[in-house]
C-alpha positions as CSV (number, residue, x, y, z in Angstrom):
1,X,-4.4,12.8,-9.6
2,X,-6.6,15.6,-8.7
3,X,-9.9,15.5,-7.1
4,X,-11.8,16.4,-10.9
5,X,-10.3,13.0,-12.6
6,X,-10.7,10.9,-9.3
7,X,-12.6,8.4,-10.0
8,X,-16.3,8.6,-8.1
9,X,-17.4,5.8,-6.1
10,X,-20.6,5.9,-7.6
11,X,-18.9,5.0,-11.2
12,X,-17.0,1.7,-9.7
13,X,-20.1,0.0,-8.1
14,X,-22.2,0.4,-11.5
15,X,-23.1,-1.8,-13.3
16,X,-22.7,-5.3,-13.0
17,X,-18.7,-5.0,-12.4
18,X,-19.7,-2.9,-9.8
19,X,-21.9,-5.4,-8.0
20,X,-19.6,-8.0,-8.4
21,X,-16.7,-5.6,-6.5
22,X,-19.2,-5.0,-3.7
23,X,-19.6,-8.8,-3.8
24,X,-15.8,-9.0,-3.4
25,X,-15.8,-6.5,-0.4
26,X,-18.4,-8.1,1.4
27,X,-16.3,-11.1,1.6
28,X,-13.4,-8.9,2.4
29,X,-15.5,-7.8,5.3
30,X,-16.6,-11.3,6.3
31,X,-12.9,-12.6,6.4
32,X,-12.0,-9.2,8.8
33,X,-15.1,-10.7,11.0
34,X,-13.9,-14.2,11.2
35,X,-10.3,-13.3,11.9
36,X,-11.9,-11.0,14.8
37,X,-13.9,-13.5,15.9
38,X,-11.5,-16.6,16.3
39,X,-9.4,-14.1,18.0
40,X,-11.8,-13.8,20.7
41,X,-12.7,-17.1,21.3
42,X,-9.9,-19.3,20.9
43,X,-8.8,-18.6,24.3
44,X,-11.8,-19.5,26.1
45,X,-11.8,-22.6,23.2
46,X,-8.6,-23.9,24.3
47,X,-10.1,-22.9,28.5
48,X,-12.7,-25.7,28.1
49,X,-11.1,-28.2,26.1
50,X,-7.9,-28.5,28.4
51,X,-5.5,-27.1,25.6
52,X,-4.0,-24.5,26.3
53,X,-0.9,-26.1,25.9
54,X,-1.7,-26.0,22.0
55,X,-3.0,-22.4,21.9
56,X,0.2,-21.2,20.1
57,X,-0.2,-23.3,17.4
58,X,-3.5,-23.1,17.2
59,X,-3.2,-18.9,16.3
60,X,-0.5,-19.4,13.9
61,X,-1.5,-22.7,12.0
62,X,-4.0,-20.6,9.5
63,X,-1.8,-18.6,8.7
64,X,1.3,-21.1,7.8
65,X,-1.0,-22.7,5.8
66,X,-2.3,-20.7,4.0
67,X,1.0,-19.2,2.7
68,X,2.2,-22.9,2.0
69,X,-0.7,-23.5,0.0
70,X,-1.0,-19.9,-2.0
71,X,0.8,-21.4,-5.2
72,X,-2.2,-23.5,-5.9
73,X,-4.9,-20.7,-5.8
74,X,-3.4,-19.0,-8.9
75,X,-3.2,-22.5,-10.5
76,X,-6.7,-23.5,-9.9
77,X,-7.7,-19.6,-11.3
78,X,-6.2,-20.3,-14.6
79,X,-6.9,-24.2,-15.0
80,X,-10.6,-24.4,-13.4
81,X,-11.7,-20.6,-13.4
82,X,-12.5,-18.6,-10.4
83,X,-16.2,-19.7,-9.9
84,X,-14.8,-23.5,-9.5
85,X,-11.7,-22.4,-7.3
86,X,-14.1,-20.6,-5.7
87,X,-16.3,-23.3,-5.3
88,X,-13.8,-25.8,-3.6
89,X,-12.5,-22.9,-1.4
90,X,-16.1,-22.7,0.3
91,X,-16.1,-26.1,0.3
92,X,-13.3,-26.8,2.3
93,X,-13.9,-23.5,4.3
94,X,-17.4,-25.0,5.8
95,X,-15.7,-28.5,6.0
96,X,-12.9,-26.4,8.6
97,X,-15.6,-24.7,10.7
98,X,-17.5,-27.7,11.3
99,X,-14.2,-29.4,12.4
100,X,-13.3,-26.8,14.7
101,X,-17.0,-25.4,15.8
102,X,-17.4,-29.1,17.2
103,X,-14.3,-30.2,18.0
104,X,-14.2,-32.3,21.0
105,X,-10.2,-32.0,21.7
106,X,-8.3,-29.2,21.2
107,X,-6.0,-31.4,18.2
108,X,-9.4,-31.7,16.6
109,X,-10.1,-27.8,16.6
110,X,-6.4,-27.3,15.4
111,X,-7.2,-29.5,12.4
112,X,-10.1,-26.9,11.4
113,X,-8.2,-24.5,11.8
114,X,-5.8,-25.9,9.6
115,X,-8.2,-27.0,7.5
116,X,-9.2,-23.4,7.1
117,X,-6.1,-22.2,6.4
118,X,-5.8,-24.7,2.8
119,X,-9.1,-23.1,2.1
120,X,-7.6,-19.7,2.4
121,X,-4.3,-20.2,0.1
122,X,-6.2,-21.7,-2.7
123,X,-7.9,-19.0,-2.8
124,X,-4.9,-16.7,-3.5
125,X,-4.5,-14.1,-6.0
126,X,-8.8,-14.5,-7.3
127,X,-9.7,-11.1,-5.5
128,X,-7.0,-9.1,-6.8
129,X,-6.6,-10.8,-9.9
130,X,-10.4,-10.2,-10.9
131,X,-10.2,-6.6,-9.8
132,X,-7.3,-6.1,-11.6
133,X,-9.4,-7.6,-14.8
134,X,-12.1,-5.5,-14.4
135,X,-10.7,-2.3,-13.4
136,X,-8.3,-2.2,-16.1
137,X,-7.9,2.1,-15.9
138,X,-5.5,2.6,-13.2
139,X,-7.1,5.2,-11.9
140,X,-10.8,2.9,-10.8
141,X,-8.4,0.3,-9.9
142,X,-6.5,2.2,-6.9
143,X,-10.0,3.7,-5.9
144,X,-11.3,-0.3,-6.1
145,X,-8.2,-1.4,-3.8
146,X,-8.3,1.6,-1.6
147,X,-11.8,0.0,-0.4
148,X,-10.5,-3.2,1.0
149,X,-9.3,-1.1,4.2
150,X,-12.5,-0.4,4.9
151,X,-13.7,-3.8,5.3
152,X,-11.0,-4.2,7.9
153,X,-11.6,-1.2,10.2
154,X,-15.0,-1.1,10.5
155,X,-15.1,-5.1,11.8
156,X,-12.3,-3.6,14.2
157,X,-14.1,-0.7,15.8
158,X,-17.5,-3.3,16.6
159,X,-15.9,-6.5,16.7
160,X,-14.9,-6.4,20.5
161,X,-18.0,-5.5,21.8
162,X,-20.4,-7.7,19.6
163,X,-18.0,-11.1,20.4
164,X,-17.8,-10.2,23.9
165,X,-21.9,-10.2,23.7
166,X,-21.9,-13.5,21.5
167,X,-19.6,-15.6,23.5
168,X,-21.6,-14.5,26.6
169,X,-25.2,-15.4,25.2
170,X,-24.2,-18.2,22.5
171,X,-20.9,-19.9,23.7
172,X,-17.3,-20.1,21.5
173,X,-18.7,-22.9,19.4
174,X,-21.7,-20.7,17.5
175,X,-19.1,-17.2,17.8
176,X,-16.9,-19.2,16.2
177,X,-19.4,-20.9,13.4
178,X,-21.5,-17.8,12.6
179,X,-18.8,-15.8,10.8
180,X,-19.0,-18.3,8.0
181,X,-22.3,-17.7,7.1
182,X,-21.2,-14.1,5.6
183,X,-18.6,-15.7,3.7
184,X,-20.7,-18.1,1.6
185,X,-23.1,-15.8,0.7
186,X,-20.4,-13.5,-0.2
187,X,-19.1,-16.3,-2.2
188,X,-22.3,-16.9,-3.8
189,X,-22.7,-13.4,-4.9
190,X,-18.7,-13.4,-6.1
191,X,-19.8,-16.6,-8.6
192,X,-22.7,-15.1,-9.7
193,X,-21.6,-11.4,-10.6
194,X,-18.2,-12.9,-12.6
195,X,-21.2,-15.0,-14.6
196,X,-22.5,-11.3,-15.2
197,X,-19.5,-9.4,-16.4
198,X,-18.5,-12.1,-18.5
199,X,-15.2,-13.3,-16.6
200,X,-13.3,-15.7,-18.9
201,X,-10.3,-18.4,-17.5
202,X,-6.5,-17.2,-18.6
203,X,-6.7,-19.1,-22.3
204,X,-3.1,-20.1,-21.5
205,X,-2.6,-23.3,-19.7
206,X,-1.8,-22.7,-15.6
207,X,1.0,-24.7,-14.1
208,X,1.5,-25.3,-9.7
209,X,4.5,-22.9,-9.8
210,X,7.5,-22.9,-6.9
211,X,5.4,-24.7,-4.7
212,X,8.6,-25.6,-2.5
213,X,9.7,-22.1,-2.6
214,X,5.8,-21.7,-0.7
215,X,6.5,-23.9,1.8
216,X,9.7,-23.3,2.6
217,X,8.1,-19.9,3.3
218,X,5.5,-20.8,5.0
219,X,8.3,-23.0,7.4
220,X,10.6,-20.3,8.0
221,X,7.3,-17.8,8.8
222,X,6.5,-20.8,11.3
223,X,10.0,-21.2,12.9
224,X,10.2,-17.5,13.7
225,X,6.9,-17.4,15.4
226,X,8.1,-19.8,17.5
227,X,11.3,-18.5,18.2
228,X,9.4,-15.1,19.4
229,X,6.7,-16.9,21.1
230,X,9.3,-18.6,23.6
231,X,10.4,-14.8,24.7
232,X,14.1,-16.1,25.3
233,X,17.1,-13.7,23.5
234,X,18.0,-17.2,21.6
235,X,14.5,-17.9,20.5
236,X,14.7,-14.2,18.9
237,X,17.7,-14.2,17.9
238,X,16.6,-17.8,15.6
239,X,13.5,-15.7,15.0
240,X,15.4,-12.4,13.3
241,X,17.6,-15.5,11.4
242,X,15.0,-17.4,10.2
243,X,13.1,-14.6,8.8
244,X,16.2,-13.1,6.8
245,X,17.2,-16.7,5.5
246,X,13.3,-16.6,4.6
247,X,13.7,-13.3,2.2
248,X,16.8,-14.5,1.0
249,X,16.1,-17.1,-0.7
250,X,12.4,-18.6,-0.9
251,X,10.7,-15.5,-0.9
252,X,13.2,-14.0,-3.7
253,X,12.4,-17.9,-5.3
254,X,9.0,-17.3,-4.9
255,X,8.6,-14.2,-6.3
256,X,10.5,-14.8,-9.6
257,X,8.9,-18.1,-10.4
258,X,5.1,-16.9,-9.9
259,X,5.6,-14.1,-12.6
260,X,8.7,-14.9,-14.5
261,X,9.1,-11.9,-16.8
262,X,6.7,-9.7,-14.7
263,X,9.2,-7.1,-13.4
264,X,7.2,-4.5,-12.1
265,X,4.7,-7.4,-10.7
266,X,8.0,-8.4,-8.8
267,X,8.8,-5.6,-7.5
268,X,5.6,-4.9,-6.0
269,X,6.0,-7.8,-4.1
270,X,9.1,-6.7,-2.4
271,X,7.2,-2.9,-1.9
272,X,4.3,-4.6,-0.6
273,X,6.3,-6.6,2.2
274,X,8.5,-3.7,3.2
275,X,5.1,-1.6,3.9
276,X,3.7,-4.1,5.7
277,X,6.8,-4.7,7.7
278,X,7.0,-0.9,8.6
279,X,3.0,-0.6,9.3
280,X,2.6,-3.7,11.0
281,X,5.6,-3.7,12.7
282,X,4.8,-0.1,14.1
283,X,1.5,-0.5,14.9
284,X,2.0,-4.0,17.1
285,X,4.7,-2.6,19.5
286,X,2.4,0.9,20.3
287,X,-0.2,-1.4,22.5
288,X,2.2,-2.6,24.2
289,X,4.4,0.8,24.9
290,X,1.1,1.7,26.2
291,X,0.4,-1.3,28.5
292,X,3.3,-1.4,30.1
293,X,4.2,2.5,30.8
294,X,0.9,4.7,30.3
295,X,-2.4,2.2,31.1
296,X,-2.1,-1.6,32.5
297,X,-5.9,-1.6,32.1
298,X,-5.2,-1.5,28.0
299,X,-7.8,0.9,27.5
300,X,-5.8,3.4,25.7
301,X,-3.8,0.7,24.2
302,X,-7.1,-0.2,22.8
303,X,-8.0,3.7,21.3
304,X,-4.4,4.0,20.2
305,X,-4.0,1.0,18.0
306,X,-7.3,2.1,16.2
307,X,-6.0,5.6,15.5
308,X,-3.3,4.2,12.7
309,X,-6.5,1.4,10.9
310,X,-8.5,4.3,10.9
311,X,-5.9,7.2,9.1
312,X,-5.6,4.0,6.5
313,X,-9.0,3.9,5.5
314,X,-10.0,7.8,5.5
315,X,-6.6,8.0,3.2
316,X,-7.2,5.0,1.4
317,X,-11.0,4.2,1.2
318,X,-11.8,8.0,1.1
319,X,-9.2,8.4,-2.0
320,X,-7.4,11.4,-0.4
321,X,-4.6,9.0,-1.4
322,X,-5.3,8.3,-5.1
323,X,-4.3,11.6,-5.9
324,X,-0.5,11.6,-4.4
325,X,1.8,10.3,-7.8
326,X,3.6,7.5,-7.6
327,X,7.2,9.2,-6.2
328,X,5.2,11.3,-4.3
329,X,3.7,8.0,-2.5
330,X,7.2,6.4,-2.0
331,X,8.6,9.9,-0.6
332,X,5.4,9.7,1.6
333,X,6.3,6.5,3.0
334,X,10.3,7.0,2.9
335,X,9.7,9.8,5.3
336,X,6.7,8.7,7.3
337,X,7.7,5.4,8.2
338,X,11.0,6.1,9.4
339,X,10.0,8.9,11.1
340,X,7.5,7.2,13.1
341,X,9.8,4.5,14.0
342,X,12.2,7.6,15.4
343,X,9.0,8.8,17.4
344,X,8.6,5.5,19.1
345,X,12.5,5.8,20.6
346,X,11.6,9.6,21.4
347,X,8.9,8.0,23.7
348,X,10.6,5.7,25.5
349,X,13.3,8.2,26.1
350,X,11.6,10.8,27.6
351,X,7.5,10.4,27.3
352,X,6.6,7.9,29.8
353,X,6.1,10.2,32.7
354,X,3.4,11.5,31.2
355,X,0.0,9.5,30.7
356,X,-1.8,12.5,28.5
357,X,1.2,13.0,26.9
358,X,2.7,9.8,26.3
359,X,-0.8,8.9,24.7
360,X,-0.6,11.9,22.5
361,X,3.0,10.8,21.5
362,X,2.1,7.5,20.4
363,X,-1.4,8.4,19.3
364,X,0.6,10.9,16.3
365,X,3.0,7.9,15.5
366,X,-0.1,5.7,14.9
367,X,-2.0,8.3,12.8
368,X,1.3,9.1,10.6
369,X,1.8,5.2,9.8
370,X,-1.9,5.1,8.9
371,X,-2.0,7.9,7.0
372,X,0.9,6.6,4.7
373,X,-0.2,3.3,4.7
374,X,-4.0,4.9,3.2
375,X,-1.5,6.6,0.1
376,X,0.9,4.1,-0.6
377,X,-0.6,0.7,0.2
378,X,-3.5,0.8,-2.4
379,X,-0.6,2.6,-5.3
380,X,1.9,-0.5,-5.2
381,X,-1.2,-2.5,-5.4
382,X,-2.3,-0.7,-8.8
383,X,1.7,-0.3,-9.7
384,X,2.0,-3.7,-10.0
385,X,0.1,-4.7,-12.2
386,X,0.3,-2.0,-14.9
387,X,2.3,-3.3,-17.8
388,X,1.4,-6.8,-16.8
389,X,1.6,-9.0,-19.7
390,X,0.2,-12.7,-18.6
391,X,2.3,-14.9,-21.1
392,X,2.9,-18.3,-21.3
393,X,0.5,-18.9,-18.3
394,X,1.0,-16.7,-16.2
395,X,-2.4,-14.7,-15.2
396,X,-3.4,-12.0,-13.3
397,X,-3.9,-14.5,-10.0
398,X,-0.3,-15.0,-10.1
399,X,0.2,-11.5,-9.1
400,X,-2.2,-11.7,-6.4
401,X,-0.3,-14.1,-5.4
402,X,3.1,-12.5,-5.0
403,X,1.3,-9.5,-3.5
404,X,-0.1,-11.7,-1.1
405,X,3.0,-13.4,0.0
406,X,4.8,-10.1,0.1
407,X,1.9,-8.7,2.7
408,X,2.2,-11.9,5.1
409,X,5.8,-12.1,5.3
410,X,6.8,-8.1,5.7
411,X,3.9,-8.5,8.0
412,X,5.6,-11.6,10.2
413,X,9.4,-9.7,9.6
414,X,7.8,-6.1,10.9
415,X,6.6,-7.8,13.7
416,X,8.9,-10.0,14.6
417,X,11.6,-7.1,14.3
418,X,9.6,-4.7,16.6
419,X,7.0,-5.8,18.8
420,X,8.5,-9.4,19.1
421,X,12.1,-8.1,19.6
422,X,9.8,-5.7,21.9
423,X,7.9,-7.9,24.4
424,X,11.6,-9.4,25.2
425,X,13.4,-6.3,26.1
426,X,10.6,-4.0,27.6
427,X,11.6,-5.4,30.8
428,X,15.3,-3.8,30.2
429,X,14.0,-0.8,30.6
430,X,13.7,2.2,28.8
431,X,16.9,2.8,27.0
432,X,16.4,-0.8,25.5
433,X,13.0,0.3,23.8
434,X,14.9,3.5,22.7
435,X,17.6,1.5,21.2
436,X,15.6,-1.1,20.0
437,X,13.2,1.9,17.8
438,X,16.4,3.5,16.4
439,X,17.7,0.9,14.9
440,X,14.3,-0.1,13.5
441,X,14.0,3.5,11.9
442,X,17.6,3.4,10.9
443,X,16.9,-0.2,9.1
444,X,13.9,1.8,7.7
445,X,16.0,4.6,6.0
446,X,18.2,2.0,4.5
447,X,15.6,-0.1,3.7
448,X,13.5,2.7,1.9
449,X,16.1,4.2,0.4
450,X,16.8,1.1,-1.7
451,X,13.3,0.7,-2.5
452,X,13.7,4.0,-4.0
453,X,15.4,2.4,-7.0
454,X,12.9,0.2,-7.9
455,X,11.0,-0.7,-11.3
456,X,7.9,0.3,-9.8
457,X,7.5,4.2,-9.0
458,X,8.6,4.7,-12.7
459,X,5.9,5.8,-15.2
């Protein structure tokens, strides 16, 4: 794609489609707000309400949750329509933030939060299944996509400073409730815009499909961050094993029963979770590299790991990727990924004298991993749903869905992998970290390599 047949910002956010995409971004935003925001304050939560004992549970419960519940949100899309699914998302959204804004116990809080997280999987598969609806053209589509980094870096960049200010003046309790204010009115402005563009339910029937497969998921996710959370070589070691038993078979499940027939929908699903495994996993172990050898203090932890968020959204949001092909997008990633992975073991080798250099080191890993994240990321979204047929109820949700699913667990297996495997043997010494970075890259190059065969860089 060249910069003439790119297409202009100004085109996708005209119109009444256009609103309801802003709409869609906002709540994007929002959601990048309130993950910041519970980050900050759920330690000086669990502080006050004598539960710290519970705060490893209380991070990851959303987030199990929410993948064991993702095969109802493409249901509900297809059976009710997205303004209802919408409607009992929000619903049970507020219903969590009350629970955990005034919990008295930490259990109670944990039961927001989990709470939350059954609001967040029934909503799976509505944002990129309405995009994907209304951006039909490729082209728009990738350029529509591309925007949802945006709404995550920007929250990143402020989010520190203004919760730091909020817990100070307000407490955890209103930090922690304000967030969801954004989200309904972004809500209310989704429901209202897809009544403008004329949105119509799937006329197929939807069915709850592999709902087991989901939670078995969702249990094997859980199981591994536990496992890395205990910091012991067994606890890893059933971390790495869970995860793989994970991919083998109810992800694989998952994936085929969401979109039976949907090959290329399929395969992005598997693309989409080895990106996010090589991204994620990447860009978690450089704040800690940097911690433990170049700054204690974590300040240039804290300017490193926004390099790699902020190469993803000039290359994404700014479209600089949109006009890379396909194959030229997986050779992007085939190279860069690995490659960075290999930078990470040159630094523990022979960069840690250095401060200034060391930082410069990792600071060029996380740029590199951003800036093929920005190219490829928003082109195996589009890719997979071009030749997307939605038969015999299956709808465009569904492969939301399967995208979503791949993004959580390559996310969890990248870093578990990396910068779980990581926080265990950075004690070992250097050579460990080396080792530990090579064979990542190496599992890269095979890894990438056999995604080169796939369904989903063909034309």
């Amino acid at each position: 794609m060249t910069a003439a047949d790119r297409p202009a910002l100004r085109l996708l956010f005209r119109g009444p489609r256009g609103r309801l995409l802003a709409a869609l971004l906002l709540a994007e935003f929002a959601a990048s707000v309130t993950g910041l925001s519970y980050a900050a304050v759920l330690p000086v939560a669990a502080a006050e309400l004598d539960g710290l004992a519970l705060y490893g549970p209380a991070v990851t419960i959303t987030g199990v949750v929410s993948i064991a519940f993702m095969a109802f949100g493409a249901y509900l899309y297809g059976r009710i329509g997205a303004q209802a699914q919408l409607g009992i998302s929000t619903a049970m959204l507020i219903v969590g933030v009350a629970l955990s804004a005034g919990a008295p116990s930490m259990e109670v809080l944990i039961a927001g939060l989990a709470v939350r997280g059954v609001a967040a999987g029934i909503m799976g598969g509505l944002g990129m299944g309405v995009l994907s609806d209304v951006f039909p053209d490729a082209k728009e589509r990738e350029r529509a996509f591309g925007l949802y980094a945006l709404m995550w870096v920007a929250p990143a960049l402020a989010g520190p400073a203004v919760n730091g200010v909020l817990l100070v003046t307000v407490g955890w309790r209103a930090s922690m409730a304000w967030p969801a204010v954004l989200i309904v009115i972004a809500r209310a402005l989704m429901s209202r815009y897809l009544r403008v563009v004329g949105w119509q339910r799937p006329p197929d029937p939807a069915k709850i499909r592999a709902p087991w497969a989901f939670l078995s998921i969702a249990a094997g996710v859980l199981v591994a961050q536990f496992g890395i959370a205990s910091e012991t070589p067994l606890g890893v070691a059933i971390a790495v094993a869970a995860l793989a038993l994970t991919l083998a078979v109810p992800f694989r499940r998952a994936l085929r029963l969401t979109v039976p027939g949907e090959r290329q929908a399929q395969a992005g699903g598997w693309i989409l979770a080895l990106v996010c495994g090589s991204y994620f996993g990447i860009n978690a172990l450089v704040p800690l590299l940097s911690a433990t050898y170049l700054d204690a203090s974590g300040v240039i932890g804290t300017v490193l790991v926004s390099i790699g968020p902020l190469a993803w959204a000039l290359f994404s949001a700014g479209g600089l990727g949109a006009r890379v092909s396909a194959r030229g997008s997986y050779l992007l990633a085939a190279v860069a990924f690995p490659l960075a992975a290999l930078g990470v073991a040159m630094f523990a080798v022979g960069l840690t004298k250095s401060v200034a250099i060391g930082a410069i080191g990792l600071g060029l890993v996380s740029a590199l991993i951003g800036m093929a994240m920005g190219v490829v990321y928003p082109k195996v979204m589009t890719l997979a749903f071009e030749r997307f047929r939605g038969f015999d109820g299956t709808n465009r949700a569904h492969g939301g869905v399967v995208l979503g699913v791949g993004e959580d667990v390559g996310t969890a297996t990248g870093t578990t992998l990396l910068a779980g495997i990581g926080a265990v043997v950075i004690g070992m010494g250097t050579g460990w970290v080396a080792g530990l970075a090579a064979a990542f890259a190496v599992l890269l190059v095979v890894a990438w390599v056999m995604a080169g065969r796939s369904r989903l860089w063909r034309p």
